[in-house]
C-alpha positions as CSV (number, residue, x, y, z in Angstrom):
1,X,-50.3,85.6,-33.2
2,X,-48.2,87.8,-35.5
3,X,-45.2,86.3,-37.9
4,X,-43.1,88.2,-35.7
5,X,-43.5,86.3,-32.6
6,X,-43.5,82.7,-33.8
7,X,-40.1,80.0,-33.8
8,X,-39.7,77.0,-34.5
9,X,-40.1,74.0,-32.7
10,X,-36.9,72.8,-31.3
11,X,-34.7,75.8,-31.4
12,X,-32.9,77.6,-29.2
13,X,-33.9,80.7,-27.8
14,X,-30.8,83.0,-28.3
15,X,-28.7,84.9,-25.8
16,X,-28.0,88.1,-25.5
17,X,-24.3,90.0,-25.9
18,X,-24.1,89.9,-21.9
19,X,-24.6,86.8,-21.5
20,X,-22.2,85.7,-23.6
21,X,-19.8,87.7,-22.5
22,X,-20.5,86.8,-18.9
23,X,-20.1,83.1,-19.9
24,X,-16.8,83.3,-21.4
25,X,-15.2,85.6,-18.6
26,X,-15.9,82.3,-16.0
27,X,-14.5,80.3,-18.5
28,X,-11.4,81.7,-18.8
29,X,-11.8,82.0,-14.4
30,X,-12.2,78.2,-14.4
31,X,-9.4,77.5,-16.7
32,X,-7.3,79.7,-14.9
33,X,-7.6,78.2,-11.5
34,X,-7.0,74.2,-13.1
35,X,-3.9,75.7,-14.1
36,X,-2.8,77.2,-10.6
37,X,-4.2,73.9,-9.0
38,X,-2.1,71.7,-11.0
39,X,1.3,74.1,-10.5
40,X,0.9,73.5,-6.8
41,X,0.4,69.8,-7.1
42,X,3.4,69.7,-8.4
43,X,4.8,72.0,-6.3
44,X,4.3,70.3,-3.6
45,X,5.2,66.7,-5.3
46,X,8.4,68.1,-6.1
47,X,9.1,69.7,-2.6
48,X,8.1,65.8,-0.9
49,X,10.6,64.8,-3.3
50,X,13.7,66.8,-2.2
51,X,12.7,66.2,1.4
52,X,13.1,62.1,1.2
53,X,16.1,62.4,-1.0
54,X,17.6,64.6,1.6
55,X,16.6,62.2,4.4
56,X,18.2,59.7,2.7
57,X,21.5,61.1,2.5
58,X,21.1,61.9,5.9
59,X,20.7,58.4,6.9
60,X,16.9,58.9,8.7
61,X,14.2,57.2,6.5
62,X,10.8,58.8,7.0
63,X,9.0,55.1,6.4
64,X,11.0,53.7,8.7
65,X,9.9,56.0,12.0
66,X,6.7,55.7,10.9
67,X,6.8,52.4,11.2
68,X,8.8,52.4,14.4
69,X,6.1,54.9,15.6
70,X,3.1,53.0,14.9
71,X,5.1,49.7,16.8
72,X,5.3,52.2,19.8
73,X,1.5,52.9,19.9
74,X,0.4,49.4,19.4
75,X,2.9,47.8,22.6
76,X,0.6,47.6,25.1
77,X,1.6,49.6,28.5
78,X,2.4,48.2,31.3
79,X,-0.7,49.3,33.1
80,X,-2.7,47.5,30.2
81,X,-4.1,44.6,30.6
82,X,-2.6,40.8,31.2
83,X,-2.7,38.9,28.0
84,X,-1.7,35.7,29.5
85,X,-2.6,33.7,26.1
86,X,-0.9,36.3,23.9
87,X,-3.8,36.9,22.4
88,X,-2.7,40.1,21.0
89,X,0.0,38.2,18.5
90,X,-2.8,35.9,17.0
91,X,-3.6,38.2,13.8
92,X,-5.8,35.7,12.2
93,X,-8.3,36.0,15.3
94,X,-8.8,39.6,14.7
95,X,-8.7,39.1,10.9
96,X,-10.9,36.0,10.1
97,X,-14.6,36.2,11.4
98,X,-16.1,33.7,9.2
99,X,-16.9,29.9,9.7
100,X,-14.4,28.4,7.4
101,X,-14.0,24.5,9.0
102,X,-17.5,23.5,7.9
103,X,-17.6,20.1,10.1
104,X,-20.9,18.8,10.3
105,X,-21.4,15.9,12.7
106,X,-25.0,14.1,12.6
107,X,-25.5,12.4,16.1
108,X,-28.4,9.4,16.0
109,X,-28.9,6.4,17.0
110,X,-30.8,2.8,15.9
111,X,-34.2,1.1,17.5
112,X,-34.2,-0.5,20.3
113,X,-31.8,1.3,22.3
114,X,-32.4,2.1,26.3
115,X,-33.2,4.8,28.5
116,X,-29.6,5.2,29.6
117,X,-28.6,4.6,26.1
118,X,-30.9,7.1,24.6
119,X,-30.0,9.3,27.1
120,X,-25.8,9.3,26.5
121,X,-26.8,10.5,22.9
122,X,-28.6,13.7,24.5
123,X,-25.9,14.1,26.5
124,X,-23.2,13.7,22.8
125,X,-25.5,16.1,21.2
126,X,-25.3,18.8,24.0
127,X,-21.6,18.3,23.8
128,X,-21.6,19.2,20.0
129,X,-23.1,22.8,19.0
130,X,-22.4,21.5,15.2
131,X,-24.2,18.8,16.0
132,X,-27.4,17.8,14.0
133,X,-30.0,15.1,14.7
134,X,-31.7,12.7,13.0
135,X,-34.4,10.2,14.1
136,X,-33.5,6.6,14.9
137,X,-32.4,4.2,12.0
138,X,-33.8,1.1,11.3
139,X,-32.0,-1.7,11.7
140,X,-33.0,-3.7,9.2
141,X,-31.4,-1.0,7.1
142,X,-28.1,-1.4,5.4
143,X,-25.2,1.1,7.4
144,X,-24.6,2.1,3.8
145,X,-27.8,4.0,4.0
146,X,-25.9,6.3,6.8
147,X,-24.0,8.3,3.9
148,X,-27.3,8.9,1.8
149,X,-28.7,10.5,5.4
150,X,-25.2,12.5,6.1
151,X,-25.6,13.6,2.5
152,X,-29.4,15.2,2.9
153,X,-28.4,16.8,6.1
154,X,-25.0,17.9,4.3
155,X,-22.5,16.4,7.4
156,X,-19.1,15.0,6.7
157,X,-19.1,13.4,10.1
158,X,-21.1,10.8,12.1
159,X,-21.4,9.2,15.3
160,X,-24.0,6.3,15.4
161,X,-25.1,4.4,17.8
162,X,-26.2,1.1,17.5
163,X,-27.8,-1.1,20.2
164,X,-27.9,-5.0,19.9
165,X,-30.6,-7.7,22.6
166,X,-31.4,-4.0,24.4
167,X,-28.1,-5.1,26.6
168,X,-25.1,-3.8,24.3
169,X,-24.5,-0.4,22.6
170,X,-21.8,-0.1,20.0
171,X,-20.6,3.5,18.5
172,X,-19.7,3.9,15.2
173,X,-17.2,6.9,14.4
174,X,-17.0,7.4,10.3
175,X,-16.2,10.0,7.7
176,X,-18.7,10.2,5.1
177,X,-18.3,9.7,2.1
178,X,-14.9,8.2,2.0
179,X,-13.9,7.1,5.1
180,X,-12.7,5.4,7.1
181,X,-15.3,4.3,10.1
182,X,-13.9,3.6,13.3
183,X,-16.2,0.8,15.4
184,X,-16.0,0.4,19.4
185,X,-18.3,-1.3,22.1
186,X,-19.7,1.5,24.6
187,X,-18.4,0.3,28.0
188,X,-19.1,1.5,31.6
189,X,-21.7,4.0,30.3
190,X,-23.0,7.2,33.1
191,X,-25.1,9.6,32.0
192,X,-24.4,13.4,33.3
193,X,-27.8,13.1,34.8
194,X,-27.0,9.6,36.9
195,X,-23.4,10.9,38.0
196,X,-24.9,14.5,39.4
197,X,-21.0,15.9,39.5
198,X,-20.6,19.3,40.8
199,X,-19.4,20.7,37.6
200,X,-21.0,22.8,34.7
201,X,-20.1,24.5,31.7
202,X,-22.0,26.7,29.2
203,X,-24.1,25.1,26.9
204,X,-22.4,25.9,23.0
205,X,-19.2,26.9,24.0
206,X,-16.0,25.4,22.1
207,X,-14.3,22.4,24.2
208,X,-10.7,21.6,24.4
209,X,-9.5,17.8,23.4
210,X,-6.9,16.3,25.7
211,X,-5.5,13.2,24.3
212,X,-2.7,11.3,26.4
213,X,0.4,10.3,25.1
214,X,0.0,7.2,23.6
215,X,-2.6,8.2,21.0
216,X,0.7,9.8,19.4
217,X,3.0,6.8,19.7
218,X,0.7,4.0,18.5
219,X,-0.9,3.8,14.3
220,X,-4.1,3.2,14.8
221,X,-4.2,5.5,17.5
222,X,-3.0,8.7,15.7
223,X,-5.7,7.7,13.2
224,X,-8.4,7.7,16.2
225,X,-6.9,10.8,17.6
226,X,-7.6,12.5,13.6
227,X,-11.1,10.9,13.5
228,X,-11.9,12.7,17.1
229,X,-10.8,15.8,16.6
230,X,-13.0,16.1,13.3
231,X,-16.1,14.7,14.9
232,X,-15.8,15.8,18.6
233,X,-13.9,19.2,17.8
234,X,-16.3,22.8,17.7
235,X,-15.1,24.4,14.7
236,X,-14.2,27.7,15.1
237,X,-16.6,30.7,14.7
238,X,-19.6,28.4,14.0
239,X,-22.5,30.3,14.3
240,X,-23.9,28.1,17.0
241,X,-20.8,27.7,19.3
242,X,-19.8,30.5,21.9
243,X,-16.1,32.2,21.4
244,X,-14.4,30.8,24.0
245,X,-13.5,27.6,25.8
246,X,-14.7,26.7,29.4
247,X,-14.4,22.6,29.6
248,X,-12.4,19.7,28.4
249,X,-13.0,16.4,26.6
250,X,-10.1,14.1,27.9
251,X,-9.0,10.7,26.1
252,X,-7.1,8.2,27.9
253,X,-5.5,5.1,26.7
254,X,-5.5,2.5,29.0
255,X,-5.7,-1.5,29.4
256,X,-6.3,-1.7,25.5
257,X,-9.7,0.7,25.7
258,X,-10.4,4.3,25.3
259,X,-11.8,6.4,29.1
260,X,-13.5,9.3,28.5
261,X,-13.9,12.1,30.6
262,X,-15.5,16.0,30.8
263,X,-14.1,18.3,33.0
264,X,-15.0,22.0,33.8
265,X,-12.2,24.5,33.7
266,X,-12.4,27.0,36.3
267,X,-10.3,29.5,38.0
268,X,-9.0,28.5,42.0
269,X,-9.8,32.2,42.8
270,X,-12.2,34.7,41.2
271,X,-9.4,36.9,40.7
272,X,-7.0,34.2,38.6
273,X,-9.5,34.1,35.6
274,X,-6.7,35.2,33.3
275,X,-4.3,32.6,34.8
276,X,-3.7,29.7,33.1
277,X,-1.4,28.0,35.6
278,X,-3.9,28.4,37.9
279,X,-7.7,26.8,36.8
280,X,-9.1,23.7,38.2
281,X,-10.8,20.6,36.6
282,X,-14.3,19.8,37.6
283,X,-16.1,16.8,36.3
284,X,-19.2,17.3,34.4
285,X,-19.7,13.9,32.9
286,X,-21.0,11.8,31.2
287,X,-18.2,8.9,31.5
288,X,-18.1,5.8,29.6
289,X,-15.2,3.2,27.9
290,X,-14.6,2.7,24.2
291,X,-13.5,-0.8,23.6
292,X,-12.4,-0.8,19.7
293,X,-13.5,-3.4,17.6
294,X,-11.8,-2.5,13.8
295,X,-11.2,0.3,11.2
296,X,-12.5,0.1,8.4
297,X,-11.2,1.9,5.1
298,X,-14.5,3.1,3.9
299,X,-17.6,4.7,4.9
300,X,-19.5,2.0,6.7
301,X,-17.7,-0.6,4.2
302,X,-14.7,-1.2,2.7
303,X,-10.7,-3.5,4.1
304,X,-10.0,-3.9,7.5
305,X,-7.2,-1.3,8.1
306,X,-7.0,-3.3,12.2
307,X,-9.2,-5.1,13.6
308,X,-8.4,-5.8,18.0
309,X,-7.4,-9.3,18.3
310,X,-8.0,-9.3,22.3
311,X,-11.6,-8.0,22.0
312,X,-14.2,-10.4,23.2
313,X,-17.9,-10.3,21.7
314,X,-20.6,-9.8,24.7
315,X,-22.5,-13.0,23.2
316,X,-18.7,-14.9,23.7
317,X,-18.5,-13.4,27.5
318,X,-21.5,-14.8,28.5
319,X,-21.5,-18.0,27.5
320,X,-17.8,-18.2,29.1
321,X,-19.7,-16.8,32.2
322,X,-22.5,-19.6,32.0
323,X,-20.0,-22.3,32.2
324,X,-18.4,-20.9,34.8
325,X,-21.7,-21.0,36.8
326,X,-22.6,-24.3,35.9
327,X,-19.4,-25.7,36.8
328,X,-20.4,-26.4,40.5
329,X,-23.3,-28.6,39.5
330,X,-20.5,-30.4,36.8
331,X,-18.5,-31.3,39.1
332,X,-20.8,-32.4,41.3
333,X,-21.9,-35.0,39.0
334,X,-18.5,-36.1,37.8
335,X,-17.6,-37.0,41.6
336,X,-21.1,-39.4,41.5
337,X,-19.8,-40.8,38.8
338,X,-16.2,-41.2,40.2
339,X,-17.6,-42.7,43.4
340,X,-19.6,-45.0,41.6
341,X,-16.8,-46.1,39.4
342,X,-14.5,-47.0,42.9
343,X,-17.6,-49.1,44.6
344,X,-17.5,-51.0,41.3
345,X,-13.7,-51.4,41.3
346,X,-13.8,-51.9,44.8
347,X,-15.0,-55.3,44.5
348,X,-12.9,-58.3,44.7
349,X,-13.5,-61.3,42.6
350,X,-14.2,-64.7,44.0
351,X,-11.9,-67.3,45.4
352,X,-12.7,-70.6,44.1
353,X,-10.7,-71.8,47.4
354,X,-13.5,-70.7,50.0
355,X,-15.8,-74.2,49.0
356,X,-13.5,-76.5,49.7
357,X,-13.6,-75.8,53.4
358,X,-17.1,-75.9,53.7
């Protein structure tokens, strides 16, 4: 190629007069219009300006219909909808979606318990959606072992049963790792399948705790009532649990032990589902009695915070029960012996009289 056509690497390639012209003319278009852009920001900032210090004076502040405005739109009409449960005022249901009460609860049980024993803890566990299982614990294992278990399966809560002579089932109610551990005998025990009530709920929905009176009025009861509600209670949006409530867990205090019941809540009418003065209680089951034993200040260890000075061990009620058996038989032998004793006291000595009138 000739000189004349070659350039060097890297430069430019030159414009022509037109172009450059054409370029600076938008240029000077652009600038122009930022200018008139700006001038009718402000234009308009200043005229918003006038207009709220002119409402002011007037006595009508524009933030305050607004506000009286958007109350208007968000009052229900009356043709809405019944909120029976005012619903609509509880801002934190709308606002918070997320499982914040992270209660775990693990659910197990030791060896050697029974059918119908083995069979309450199915029935716990279907009662708890937060629920998590484990298999059963060896008794010759320390209950201090319970928190390592609770700590691999990351639960702060545990109910465990434990069965003793395949006859007696104790619970154990604790809050791992600190405490405290709550320790009853299992009473009266009837499985939801051995009952067969009439009612049902739906597995993995949230239950309501009923505690009676007294379980605000008595120490160790209020401490109960806590330990309950943070085992036995569904915490709220847990991604297992269903949004709603449909059955009850009722505590009763009664003749020094703890009844428990489940009910159904139901409506008397299909039509009075958004009623609450009118729902009925069904039983579901299962039913059993908590005796408590004592409260101990630590996880599975630790003081005796009470301990129930009427409670009878089932080893201590059966022997009472064999003596009262064998007391027929006992007193069937003392009166032999009695009998015995008056034939030999019966007998009159002899009268050194009777051989002189022989």
């Amino acid at each position: 190629m000739g000189k004349g056509n070659k350039r060097k690497s890297g430069s430019k390639p030159k414009k022509s007069k037109k172009a450059r012209s054409s370029q600076q003319y938008s240029d000077d278009e652009a600038s122009d219009g930022d200018d008139m852009g700006a001038a009718a920001v402000n234009f308009a900032v200043d005229a918003e300006l006038r207009e709220a210090q002119a409402a002011k004076l007037a006595g009508d502040d524009p933030e305050d219909e607004a506000e009286e405005g958007a109350a208007e739109e968000a009052e229900p009409g009356p043709e809405g909808p019944a909120d029976p449960y005012l619903l609509g005022d509880a801002k934190y249901i709308k606002k918070d979606t997320r499982w914040r009460n992270k209660q775990r609860t693990l659910v197990f049980a030791s060896r050697g318990v029974t059918s119908r024993f083995r069979h309450l803890c199915e029935d716990i566990k279907k009662l708890l959606p937060h629920h998590k299982s484990e298999p059963k614990f060896d008794k010759k294992s320390n209950l201090h072992e319970i928190n390592e278990v609770c700590e691999l399966k990351s639960c702060n809560n545990v109910i465990f049963f434990e069965a003793r002579k395949m006859e007696d089932l104790y619970m154990y109610v604790a809050r791992v790792p600190s405490g405290p551990t709550l320790k009853f005998q299992v009473l009266n025990i009837h499985t939801t399948g051995e009952v067969r009530l009439a009612g049902n709920c739906l597995h993995g929905s949230r239950p309501l705790l009923y505690f009676d009176k007294n379980f605000g009025e008595r120490s160790y009861l209020r401490l109960v009532k806590t330990m309950f509600t943070q085992a036995f209670g569904t915490p709220r949006n847990h991604p297992k649990s269903k949004p709603f409530h449909d059955h009850v867990m009722a505590f009763y205090w009664m003749d020094g032990k703890i009844w428990f019941r489940h009910y159904q809540i139901s409506p008397d009418m299909p039509d009075n589902g958004d009623d609450p003065e009118r729902q009925q209680l069904t039983e579901i089951g299962p039913r059993f009695v908590l005796d408590p034993i004592r409260i101990l200040s630590g996880s599975f260890s630790g003081q005796t915070l009470y301990a129930n000075a009427f409670y009878m061990s089932p080893t201590a009620l059966r022997s009472q029960a064999k003596k009262l058996l064998r007391s027929p038989y006992i007193n069937k032998l003392q009166t032999k012996a009695d009998r015995k004793q008056r034939k030999i006291d019966g007998v009159m000595p002899e009268d050194p009289t009777d051989e002189a009138f022989i």
